[in-house]
C-alpha positions, 0 to 999 in steps of 0.5 A: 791520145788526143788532149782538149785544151780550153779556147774560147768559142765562136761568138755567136750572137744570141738572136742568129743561135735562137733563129739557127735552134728554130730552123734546125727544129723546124727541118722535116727533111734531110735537105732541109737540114742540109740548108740550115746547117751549111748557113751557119759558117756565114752566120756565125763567121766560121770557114766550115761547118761539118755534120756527120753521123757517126752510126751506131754498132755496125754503121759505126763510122760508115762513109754513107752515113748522113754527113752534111759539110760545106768543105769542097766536094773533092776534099771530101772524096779523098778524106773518104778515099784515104779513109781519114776518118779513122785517124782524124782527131776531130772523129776522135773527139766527136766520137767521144761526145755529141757537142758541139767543138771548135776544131781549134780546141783539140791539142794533139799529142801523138803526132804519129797518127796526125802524119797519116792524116 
């Protein structure tokens, strides 16, 4: 079982999250969405920033589903080779809410499945 623990968010300047809103609407395309996300680890001083959609019934957490990350592309390929996502508590948590997390604010209790991670 994974716990939350409360931390304080990111800071992010009211303007640069009201310009990250806008573009966000703003995108028609998937590439287009694509660029406004990957913005946001140097707008807002974060390291990465990762988009995925989980899927629903049967696509439910499809590796070809729209995932839009700003982690290396061979980082990538191995989460989906090792099928990480079924035991990365940061899809645990996502799949329990749609809001947005900071990844520092998951405290892991079962260490157990973060070694197969």
């Amino acid at each position: 079982m994974t716990r939350f623990k409360q931390t304080a968010p990111t800071f992010i300047l009211p303007r640069v999250l009201q310009d990250l809103v806008w573009a966000i609407t703003q995108a028609q395309t998937l590439e287009q969405l694509s660029a406004v996300l990957l913005s946001i680890p140097e707008k807002c001083n974060m390291l990465h920033v990762v988009y995925y959609f989980s899927g629903l019934g049967d696509k439910l957490l499809n590796p070809s589903n729209f995932t839009c990350t700003s982690y290396p592309v061979e980082w990538q390929k191995r989460y989906y080779m090792q099928d990480y996502m079924h035991v990365d508590p940061v899809m645990q948590r996502s799949l329990q809410s749609s809001l947005p997390f900071e990844w520092q604010q998951l405290e892991i209790e079962k260490i157990r499945r973060v070694i197969k991670f």
